[in-house]
C-alpha positions as a printed NumPy array, in Angstrom:
array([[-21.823,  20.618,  -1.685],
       [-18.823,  18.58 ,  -1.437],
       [-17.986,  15.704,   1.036],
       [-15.009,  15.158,   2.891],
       [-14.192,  12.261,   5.426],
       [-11.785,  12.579,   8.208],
       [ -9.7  ,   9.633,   9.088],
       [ -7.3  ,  10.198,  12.33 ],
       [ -7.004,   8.098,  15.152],
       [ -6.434,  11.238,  17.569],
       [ -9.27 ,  13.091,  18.311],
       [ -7.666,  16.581,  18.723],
       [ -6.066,  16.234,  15.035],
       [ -9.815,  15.751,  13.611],
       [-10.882,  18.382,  15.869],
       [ -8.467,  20.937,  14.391],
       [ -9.428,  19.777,  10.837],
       [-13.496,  20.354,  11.862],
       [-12.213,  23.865,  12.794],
       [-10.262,  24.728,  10.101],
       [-12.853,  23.36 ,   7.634],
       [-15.389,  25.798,   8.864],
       [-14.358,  28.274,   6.708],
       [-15.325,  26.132,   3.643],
       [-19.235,  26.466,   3.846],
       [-19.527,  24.234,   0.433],
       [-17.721,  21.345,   2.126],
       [-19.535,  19.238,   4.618],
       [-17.75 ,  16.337,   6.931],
       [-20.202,  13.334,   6.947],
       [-17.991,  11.027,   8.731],
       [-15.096,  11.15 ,  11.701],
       [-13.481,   7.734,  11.566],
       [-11.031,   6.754,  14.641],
       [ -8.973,   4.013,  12.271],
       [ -8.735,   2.335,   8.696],
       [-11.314,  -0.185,   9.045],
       [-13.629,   2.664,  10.001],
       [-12.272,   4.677,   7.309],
       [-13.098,   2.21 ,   4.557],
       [-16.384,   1.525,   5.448],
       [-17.161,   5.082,   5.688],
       [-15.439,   5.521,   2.293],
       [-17.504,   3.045,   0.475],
       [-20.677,   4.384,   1.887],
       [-20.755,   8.149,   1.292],
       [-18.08 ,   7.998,  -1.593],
       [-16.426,  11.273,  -0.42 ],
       [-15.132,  13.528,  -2.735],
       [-12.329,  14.462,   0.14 ],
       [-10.608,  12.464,   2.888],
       [ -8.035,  13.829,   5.077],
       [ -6.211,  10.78 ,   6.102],
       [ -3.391,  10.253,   8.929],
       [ -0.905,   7.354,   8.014],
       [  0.291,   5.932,  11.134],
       [ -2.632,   4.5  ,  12.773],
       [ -3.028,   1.473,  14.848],
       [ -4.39 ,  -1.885,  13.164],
       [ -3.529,  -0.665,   9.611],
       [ -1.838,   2.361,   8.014],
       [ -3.52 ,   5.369,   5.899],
       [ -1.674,   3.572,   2.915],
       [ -2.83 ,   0.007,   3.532],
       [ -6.658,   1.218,   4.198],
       [ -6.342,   3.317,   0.39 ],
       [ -4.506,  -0.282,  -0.907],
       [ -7.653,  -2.156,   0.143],
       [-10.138,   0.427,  -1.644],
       [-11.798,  -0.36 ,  -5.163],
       [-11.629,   3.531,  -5.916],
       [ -9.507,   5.717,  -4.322],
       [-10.779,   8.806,  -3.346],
       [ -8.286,  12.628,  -3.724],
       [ -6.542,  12.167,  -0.195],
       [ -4.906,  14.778,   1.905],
       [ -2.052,  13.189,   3.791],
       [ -1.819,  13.898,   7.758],
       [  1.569,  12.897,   9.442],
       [  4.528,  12.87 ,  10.847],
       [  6.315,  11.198,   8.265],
       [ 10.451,  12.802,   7.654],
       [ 11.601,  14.724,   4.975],
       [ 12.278,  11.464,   2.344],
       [  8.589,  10.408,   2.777],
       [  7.371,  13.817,   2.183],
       [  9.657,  14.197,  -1.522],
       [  7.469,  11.146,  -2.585],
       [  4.01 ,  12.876,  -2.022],
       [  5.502,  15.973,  -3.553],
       [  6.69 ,  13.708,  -6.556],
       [  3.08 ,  12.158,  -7.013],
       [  1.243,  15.791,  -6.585],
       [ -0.11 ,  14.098,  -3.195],
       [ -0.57 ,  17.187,  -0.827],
       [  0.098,  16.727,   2.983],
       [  0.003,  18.344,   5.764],
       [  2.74 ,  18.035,   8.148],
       [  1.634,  17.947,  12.085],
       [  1.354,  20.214,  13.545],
       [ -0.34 ,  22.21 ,  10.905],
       [ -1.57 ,  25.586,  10.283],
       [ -4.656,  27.036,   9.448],
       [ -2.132,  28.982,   5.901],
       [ -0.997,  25.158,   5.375],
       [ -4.524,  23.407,   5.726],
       [ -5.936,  26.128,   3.039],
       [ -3.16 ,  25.862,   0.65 ],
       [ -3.31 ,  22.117,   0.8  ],
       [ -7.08 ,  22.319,  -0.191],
       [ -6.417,  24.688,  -2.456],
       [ -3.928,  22.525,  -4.371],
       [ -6.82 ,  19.983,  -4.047],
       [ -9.649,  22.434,  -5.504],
       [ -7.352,  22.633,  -8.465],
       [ -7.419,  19.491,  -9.756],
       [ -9.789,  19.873, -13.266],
       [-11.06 ,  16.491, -12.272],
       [-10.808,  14.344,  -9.453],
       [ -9.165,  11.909, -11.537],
       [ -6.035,  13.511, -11.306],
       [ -5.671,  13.423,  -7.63 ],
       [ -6.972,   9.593,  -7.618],
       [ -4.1  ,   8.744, -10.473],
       [ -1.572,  10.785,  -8.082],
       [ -2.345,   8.552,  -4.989],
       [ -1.978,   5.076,  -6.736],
       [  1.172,   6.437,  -8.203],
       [  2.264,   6.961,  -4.964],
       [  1.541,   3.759,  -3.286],
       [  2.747,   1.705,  -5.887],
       [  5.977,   3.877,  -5.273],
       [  6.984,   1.667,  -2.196],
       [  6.917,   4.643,   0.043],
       [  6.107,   2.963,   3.485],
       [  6.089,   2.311,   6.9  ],
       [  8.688,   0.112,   8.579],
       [  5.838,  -2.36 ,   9.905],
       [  4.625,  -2.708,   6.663],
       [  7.766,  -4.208,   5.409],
       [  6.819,  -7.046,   7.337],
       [  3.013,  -7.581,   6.31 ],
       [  0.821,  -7.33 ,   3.219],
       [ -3.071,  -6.265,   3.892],
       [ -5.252,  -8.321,   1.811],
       [ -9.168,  -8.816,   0.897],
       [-10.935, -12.147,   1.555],
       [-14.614, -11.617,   0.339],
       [-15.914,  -9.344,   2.778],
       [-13.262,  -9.657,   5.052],
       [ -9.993,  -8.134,   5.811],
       [ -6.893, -10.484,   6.541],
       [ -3.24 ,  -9.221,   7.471],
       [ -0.561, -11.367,   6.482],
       [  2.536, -11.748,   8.141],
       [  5.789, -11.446,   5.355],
       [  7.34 , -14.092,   7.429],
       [  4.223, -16.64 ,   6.816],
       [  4.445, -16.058,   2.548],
       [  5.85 , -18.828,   0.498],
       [  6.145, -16.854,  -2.864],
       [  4.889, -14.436,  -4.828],
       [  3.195, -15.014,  -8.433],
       [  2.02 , -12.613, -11.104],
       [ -1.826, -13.218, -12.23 ],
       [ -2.66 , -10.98 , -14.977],
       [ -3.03 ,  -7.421, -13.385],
       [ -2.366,  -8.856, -10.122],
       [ -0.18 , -10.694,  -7.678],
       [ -1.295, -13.73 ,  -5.935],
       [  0.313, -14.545,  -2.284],
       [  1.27 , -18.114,  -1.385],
       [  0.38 , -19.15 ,   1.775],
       [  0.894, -22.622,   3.395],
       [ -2.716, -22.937,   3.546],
       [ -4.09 , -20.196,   1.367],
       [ -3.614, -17.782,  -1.816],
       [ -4.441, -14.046,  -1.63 ],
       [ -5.104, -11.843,  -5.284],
       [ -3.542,  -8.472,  -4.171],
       [ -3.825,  -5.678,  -6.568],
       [  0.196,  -4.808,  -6.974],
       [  2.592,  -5.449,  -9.441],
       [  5.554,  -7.725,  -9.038],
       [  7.942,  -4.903,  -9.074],
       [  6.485,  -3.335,  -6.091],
       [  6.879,  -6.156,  -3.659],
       [ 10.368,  -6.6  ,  -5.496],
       [ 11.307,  -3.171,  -3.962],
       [  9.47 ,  -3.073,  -0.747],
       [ 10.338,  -6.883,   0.332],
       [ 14.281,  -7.521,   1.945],
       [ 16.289,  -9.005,  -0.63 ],
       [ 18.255, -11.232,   1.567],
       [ 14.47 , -13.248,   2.381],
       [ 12.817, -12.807,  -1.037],
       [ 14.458, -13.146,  -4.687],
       [ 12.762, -12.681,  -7.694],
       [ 13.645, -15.575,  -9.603],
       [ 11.393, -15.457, -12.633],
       [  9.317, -12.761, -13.95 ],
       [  6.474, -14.217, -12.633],
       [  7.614, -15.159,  -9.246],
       [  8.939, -13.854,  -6.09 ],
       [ 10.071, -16.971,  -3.964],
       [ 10.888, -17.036,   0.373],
       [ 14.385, -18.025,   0.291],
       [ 13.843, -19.717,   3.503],
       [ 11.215, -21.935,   1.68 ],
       [ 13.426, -23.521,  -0.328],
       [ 14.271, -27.381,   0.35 ],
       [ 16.751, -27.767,  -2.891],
       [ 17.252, -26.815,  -6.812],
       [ 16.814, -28.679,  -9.547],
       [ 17.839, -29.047, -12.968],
       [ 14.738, -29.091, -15.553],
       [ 14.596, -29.179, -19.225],
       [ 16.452, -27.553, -21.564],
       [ 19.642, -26.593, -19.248],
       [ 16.839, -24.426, -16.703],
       [ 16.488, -25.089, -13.26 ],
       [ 13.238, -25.024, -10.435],
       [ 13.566, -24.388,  -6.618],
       [ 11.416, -26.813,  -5.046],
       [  9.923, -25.946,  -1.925],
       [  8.842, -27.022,   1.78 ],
       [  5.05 , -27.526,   0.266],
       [  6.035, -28.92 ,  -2.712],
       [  5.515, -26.504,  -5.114],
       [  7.51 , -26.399,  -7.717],
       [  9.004, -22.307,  -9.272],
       [ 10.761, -22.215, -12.269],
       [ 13.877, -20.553, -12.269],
       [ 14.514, -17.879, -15.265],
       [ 18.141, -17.108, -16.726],
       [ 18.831, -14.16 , -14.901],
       [ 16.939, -15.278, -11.536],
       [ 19.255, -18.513, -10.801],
       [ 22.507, -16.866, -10.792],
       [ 20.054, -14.084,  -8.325],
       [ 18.995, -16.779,  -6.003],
       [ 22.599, -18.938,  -6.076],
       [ 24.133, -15.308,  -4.873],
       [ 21.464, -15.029,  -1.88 ],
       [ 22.166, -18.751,  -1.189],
       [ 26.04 , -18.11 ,  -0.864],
       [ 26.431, -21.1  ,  -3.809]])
């Protein structure tokens, strides 16, 4: 018996997918979840082995629930998303199913998921896909992290800069630092350039931060910042920053 969670905040879409699902006797729904918070939890608990998930929910997205996950689970897609968001699941081997949906559409999208050999291969296909920067306009302008047990959103606007930590990033706060399990090169493409200039390969800096530039050892420079820190400015990331700056 396989498990499957449903994660939707309207209760007609899960309704359709409880229907459709009846004809799959060997698949059992052990959890309707109303948002991602709910959807995480439920995740955690009854590891499914399926979750249909919608991506534009209310408090945080389908893609920033999966970013705060420790294993992602095979995920069908639900949405509304246009044609350019749908080329990147296609690219990833991420099926969706594009509301409204059919009962043809909902089989041949678990289909394409009872083909995976092992369920590795659709887990490797969705963190392909979110490290692909395919988002949400509102999530331009936020980053979803872990605190312990808690869940925190952070504001863009409220992040000094960005630093790389091993297999992580960590987010600079005024008053606190976040590990978020991303690469630099993702925030580089899903943060505006005109805020946030990577000026090192280790860091990712708030333009508006910025208090003044200095020159360091050896002919390199560091921006210093409103807090004080101090990020060092690489060879190819000064010129970078003096073009945002208009110097």
């Amino acid at each position: 018996m396989k498990k499957a969670v449903i994660i939707d905040d309207e209760p007609l879409a899960r309704s359709v997918i409880l229907e459709y699902l009846a004809y799959y006797p060997d698949i059992t729904v052990v959890q309707e979840c109303g948002d991602g918070f709910e959807g995480r939890k439920a995740i955690a608990q009854h590891q499914p082995d399926l979750v249909f998930l919608d991506i534009q929910m209310p408090k945080i997205s389908g893609f920033e629930m999966l970013e705060l996950l420790d294993q992602v689970p095979p995920v069908i897609f639900t949405t509304a998303f246009d044609n350019y968001a749908i080329k990147a699941f296609e690219t990833h081997a991420v099926d969706y199913l594009l509301k409204p949906f059919s009962r043809e559409r909902f089989q041949a999208a678990v289909s394409k998921w009872m083909s995976y050999q092992q369920p590795l291969a659709a887990q490797v296909a969705v963190q392909a896909m979110l490290e692909s920067g395919v988002y949400q306009a509102e999530q331009h302008q936020r980053v979803v992290v872990k605190t312990g047990g808690n869940i925190r959103i952070v504001p863009v606007s409220e992040i000094h800069y960005f630093e790389a930590d091993d297999d992580y990033v960590t987010i600079h706060t005024a008053d606190s630092s976040f590990l978020k399990d991303k690469t630099m090169q993702h925030f580089e493409r899903i943060l505006d350039p005109a805020l946030f200039v990577r000026v090192h390969r280790s860091y990712i800096v708030q333009v508006q931060q910025i208090t003044r530039i200095e020159p360091y050892e050896k002919e390199s420079h560091i921006a210093v910042l409103r807090s004080g820190a101090k990020i060092p400015l690489s060879k190819t990331g000064y010129p970078k920053l003096k073009k945002v700056l208009g110097l």
